[in-house]
Each structure stands twice: as structure tokens, then as C-alpha cells.
N, C-alpha and C positions, 0 to 999 in steps of 0.2 A: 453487740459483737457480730461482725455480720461474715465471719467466715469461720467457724468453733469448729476446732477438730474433733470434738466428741460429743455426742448424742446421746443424751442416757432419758429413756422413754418409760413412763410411769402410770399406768391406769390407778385410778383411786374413785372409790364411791363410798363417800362418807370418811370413819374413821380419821376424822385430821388431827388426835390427839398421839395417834402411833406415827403419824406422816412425820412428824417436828421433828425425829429424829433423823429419818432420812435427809431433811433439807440439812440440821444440821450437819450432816457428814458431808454434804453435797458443798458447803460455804467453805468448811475450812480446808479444803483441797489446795494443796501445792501447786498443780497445775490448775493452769487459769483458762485455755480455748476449750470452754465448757459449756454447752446449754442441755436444760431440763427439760422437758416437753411432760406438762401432767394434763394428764387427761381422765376430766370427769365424765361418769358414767351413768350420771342422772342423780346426785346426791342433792338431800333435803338440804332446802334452804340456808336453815342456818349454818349447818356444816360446809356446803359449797363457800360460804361465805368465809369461814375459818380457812379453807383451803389456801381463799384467795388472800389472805393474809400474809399465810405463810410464803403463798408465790413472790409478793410481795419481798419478801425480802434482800431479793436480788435478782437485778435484771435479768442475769440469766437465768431466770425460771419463768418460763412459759405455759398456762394457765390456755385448755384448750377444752371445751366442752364439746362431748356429742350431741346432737340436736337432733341426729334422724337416722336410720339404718340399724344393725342389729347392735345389743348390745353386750357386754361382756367382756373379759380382760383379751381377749385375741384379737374384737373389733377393737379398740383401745390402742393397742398397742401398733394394728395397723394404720388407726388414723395417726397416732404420734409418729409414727415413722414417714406417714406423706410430707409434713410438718417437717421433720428433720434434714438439718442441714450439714450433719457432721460426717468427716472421710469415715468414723469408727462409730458405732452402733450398742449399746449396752443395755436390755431391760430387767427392770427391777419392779418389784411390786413397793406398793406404799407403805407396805409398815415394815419393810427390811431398810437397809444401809449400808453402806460402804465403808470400809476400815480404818486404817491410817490417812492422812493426808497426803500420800504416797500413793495411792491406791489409783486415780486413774492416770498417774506419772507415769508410773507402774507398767501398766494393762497398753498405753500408747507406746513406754520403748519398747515392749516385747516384740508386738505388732507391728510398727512401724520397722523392726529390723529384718523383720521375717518377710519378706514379699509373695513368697511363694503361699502363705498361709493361711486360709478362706478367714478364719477364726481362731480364738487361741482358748484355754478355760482355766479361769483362775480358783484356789481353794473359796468354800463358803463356811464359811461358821453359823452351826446354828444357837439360836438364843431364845430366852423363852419370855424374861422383862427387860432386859438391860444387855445389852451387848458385851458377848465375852462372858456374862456370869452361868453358862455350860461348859466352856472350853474344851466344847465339841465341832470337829468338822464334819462336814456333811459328807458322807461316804467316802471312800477309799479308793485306790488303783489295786485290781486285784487280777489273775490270769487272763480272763474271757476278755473278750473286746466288747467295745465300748455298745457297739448293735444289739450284741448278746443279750448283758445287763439289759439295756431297756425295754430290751423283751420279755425278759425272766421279771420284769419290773423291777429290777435291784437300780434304780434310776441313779447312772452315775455320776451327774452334777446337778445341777439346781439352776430358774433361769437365769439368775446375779450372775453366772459364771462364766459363762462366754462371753466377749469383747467382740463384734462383727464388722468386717469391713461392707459398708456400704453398698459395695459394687455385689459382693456374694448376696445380701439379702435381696439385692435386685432379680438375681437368675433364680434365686431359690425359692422363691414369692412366697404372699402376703401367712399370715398365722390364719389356722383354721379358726371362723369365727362361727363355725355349726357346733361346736360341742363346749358342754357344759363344765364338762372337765377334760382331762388329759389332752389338751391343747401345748403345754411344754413337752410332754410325750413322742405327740406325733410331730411335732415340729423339729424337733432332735432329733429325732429315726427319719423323717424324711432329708434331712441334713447329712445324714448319714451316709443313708441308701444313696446319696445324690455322689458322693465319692467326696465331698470337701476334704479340703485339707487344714489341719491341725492340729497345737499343739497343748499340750498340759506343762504350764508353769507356779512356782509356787508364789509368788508377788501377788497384789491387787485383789486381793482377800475382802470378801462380802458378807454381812448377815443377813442370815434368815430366819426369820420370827418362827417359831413353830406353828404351823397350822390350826386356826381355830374356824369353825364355821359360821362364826358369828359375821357376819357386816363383811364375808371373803367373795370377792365376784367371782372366783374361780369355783365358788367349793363346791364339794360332789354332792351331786346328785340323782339317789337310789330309787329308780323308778326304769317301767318296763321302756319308757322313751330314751332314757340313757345309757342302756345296756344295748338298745337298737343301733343307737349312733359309735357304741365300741365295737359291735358287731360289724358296723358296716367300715370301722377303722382298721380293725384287724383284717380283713377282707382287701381292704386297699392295699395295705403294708403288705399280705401277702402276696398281691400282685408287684408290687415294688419288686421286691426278693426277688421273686420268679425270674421277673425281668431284668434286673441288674447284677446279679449278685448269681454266683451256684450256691443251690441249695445245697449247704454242707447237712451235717448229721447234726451237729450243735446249732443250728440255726434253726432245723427244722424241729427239730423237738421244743425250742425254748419259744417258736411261734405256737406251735401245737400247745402244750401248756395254757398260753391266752388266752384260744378259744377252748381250753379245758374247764379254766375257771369262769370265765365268760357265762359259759354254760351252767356251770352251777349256780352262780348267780340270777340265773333264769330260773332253777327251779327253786330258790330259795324265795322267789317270787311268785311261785304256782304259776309258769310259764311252760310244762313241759314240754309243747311243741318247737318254740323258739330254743331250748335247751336241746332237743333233738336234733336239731340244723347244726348248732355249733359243734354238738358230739361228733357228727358224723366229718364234718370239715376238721375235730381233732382227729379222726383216725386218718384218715384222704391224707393229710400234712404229716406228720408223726411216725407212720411206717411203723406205730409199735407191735410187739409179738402178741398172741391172743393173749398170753397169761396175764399180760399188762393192761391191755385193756379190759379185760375182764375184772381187775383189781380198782381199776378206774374209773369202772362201772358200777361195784358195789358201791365204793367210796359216794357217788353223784348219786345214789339212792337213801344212805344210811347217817350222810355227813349232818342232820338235822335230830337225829335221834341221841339222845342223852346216854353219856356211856360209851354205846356203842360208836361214834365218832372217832373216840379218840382210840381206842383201839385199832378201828381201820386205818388212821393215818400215822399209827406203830409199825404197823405192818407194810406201807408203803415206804418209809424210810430205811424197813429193812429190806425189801427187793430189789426197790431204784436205784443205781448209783450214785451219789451223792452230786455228781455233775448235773444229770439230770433233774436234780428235786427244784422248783422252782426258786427263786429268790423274791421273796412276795412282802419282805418289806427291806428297809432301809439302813444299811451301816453306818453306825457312827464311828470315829476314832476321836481318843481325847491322851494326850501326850504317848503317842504309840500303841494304847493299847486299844481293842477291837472291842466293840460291841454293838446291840444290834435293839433297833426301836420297834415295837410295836407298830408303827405309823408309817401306811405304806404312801411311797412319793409319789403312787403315780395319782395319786389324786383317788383315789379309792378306796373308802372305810369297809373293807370287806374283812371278816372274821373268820374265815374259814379260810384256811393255808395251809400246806403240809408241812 
């Protein structure tokens, strides 16, 4: 097919027994100006081999190996996109899938009607073996805006969810391919910060496999070099703000927070130096009164000690206003009613949360 209106771009490394689902939601699609771009990421032998099988199944899946430059699902997803040839843009990871066969029928009328529209974001469902057996979506629309949440880390879509026009991902360039994780993160905040335009529709509905770290190119990783590369994201993001945006009072405190917990995570690390830098850049940002920081200062001393942890962050729920307490992990809804995962999106198994 040599002119597809739709690009849906796939990194995969290994894992081709979770991928079959994807292709098959990918075949029985109503609409048909479709291609796949998969791109492996240095999988064993016999599994690249499985891969290519499954690309096999239909021309339009394209089977694209990295061979040299960094590797990881943001390099991935940047080489599939040099590769792609479609007006509309979609990435998806390998062991998620798309919904109904309606689903990028879907996601192209929306788009296609809206011109003014950089992007649009459709619902995701998350699933844990079989699609749909959670009949959970993946977060909510809730007051704050959308900058907010992804600061607060209350990560308010998933990357299945956005449909892109070609032309936006051109101005808005390539996925960070430095960091180990929170690359859908900062790819969305800088989307953000950029002023895109977009909308939230309920059609063209995605699944997303619940995160495992097993065989995941993206998954996190807890070490003093990856807490250096958030450090140096949150640093960036805050110069975005600065620059683009007025730093409101809900912006600045839900960035401050970041490098709140950033910082703890440093000393959960016996980094206190590097937790010193961030403390100091949450006060700089944050503008809070001494009492608060003083309470947030116990907290970053005592949040490792048994017991007394959980008290201190009793005691911060009763000071803070409830706007302000971070959002550190992820909402689900499952036929209207709310609740809330364990499992934070931004790509980060951190245990210590207020």
C-alpha cells in the first residue's frame, strides 16, 4: 500500500508470544489505509524469528530492525516514525492492542474532522491477560489540567491514547532517547508546554497490559544514574514553564513536589548530597511557608524509619490541602466508579508517597 493514512509504530524486544495479540487486533480492522512499523530492539534470535512471522501475516506490517545508535523504546519509536508514511501517527507498545475493529475508523474520523487539532486522545483499558477481563480504564478526566496531573504524576492517558498528525510530530521532534524511563512523560509535558491542540474523545479505545518488568524496554530503572537523568528532566520542564507558561501557584507547587520526591529518592539511595540540590530547587519553586517546609523536611529524614513514617505522612495530609498532596499514582474507573492503583505511570516503582 504505498500511500496509508495511518502509522501505528511498535518497538518490541523479545516477548512475541504477548505481540500476537496486538497484530491480531491490528488485521481485523474495518479500516484498511493501515501500516505497522515494528521495530526490534536487539531480540534473541529465536524470538526476532517469531516476530517475523507474526509480521508476516500481513503486508502491512513492517518488520524494521535497529542495527546501530542508542537503544530503547524512544530510539524505536523514533526510527519507526523516520519509516512511516502515514497523514496520522499512533504508538503502541508490543504486548498492548487496539479495541473494536472500529478503533482506528474511529481515531481517523475524529481527526480527520477536526483540522485545527495537533492530536486527539482516545480512552485506554487496562488488562492484566486477556483484554477487557479488568474492565478498567486507565485514568479519568478530573478538575486540574492535563500539565497538572503529569506533574503531580497522576499520568492522564497512556501512550495507545493519542492519535498524531504527522505534520505536529514534525515541529514537536523526535522521543527522548536518554532516559530509561519516563520518556511518555516528558514527551506529553513537552506536547503540552508546546501549546498543541487537542481533544478528548470517547471512540478508538486501546489496551494496555499492566506493567511487568520482565522483557519491558521501557521499565524502570532504580539507580543513582536514573534519578540524575529525572533530575536533569525536571530541570528542563522547569525551564519550559518558566518560559512558556506563567508560573501559576498550581503549577508551581505540583513541579516542586517532583523535585520533592526526586530528592527523597536520592536519599533512599544514601545520596544526600544529590537530595540536597533537589531540596533546595523544591524550595526556589514551591514558594512554601517555613512550617511546610519544615514538615517536609522531617518527612525526607524519617520516611525510612519503621513506624515513624507513617505517622509523619498522617500528619502531612492533615496540614496540606488536599490540592496540594501529590497525585503519585494512577486512577482507574471501572463502570463509573473511581479507584486508585498502587502502580505509578510515570514509570516509577517508588514506595514512599504521601
Amino acid at each position: 500500500m504505498d500511500n496509508p493514512r495511518v502509522s501505528i509504530i511498535i518497538p518490541v524486544k523479545n516477548r512475541a508470544h504477548l505481540m500476537s495479540a496486538l497484530v491480531d487486533s491490528l488485521v481485523h480492522q474495518s479500516f484498511l489505509s493501515w501500516e505497522a512499523l515494528v521495530v526490534d530492539d536487539g531480540s534473541e534470535a529465536d524470538e526476532l524469528l517469531k516476530i517475523s512471522q507474526l509480521c508476516s501475516r500481513d503486508a502491512r506490517i513492517r518488520l524494521i530492525r535497529r542495527e546501530a545508535g542508542k537503544s530503547g523504546a524512544g530510539a524505536c519509536r523514533n526510527l519507526g516514525f523516520r519509516h512511516a508514511r502515514g497523514e496520522f501517527i499512533m504508538f503502541i507498545d508490543s504486548d498492548d492492542c487496539i479495541s473494536t475493529p472500529d478503533c482506528l475508523a474511529d481515531r481517523v474520523e475524529f481527526l480527520g474532522q477536526r483540522g485545527n487539532l495537533d492530536f486527539c486522545v482516545s480512552p485506554v483499558e487496562i488488562f492484566e491477560s486477556v483484554p477487557g477481563d479488568l474492565a478498567r480504564l486507565h485514568n479519568i478526566v478530573t478538575a486540574e489540567t492535563d500539565l497538572i496531573r503529569f506533574l503531580k504524576r497522576d499520568i492522564p492517558w497512556q501512550t495507545a491514547g493519542p492519535t498524531w498528525r504527522r505534520k505536529t510530530l514534525d515541529r514537536l521532534g523526535p522521543w527522548n532517547e536518554d532516559l530509561p524511563s519516563w520518556q511518555d512523560w516528558e514527551f506529553h509535558t513537552r506536547a503540552l508546554l508546546a501549546g498543541l491542540s487537542y481533544e478528548r474523545f470517547p471512540d478508538g479505545r486501546a489496551y494496555w497490559r499492566l506493567p511487568s518488568a520482565a522483557g519491558s524496554i521501557g521499565a524502570a530503572v532504580r539507580s543513582v544514574e536514573h534519578l540524575k537523568q529525572v533530575e536533569s528532566l525536571l530541570i528542563e520542564t522547569a525551564q519550559r514553564i518558566d518560559k512558556n507558561h506563567s508560573m501559576d501557584r498550581k503549577t508551581r507547587r505540583a513541579l516542586a513536589f517532583s523535585f520533592f520526591f526526586t530528592a527523597v529518592d536520592f536519599i533512599a539511595l544514601d545520596r544526600p548530597t544529590d537530595a540536597h540540590l533537589l531540596w533546595r530547587a523544591f524550595k526556589q519553586v514551591s514558594h512554601a511557608p517555613q512550617w511546610e517546609i519544615a514538615a517536609l523536611e522531617l518527612y525526607s529524614r524519617v520516611f525510612k524509619w519503621p513506624g515513624i513514617s507513617g505517622a509523619c505522612r498522617c500528619l502531612l495530609h492533615l496540614l496540606l490541602p488536599p490540592t496540594d498532596i501529590p497525585q503519585y499514582s494512577t486512577t482507574f474507573r471501572r463502570c463509573g466508579i473511581e479507584g486508585t492503583s498502587t502502580w505509578n505511570a510515570a514509570g516509577d516503582d517508588s514506595s514512599h508517597r504521601l
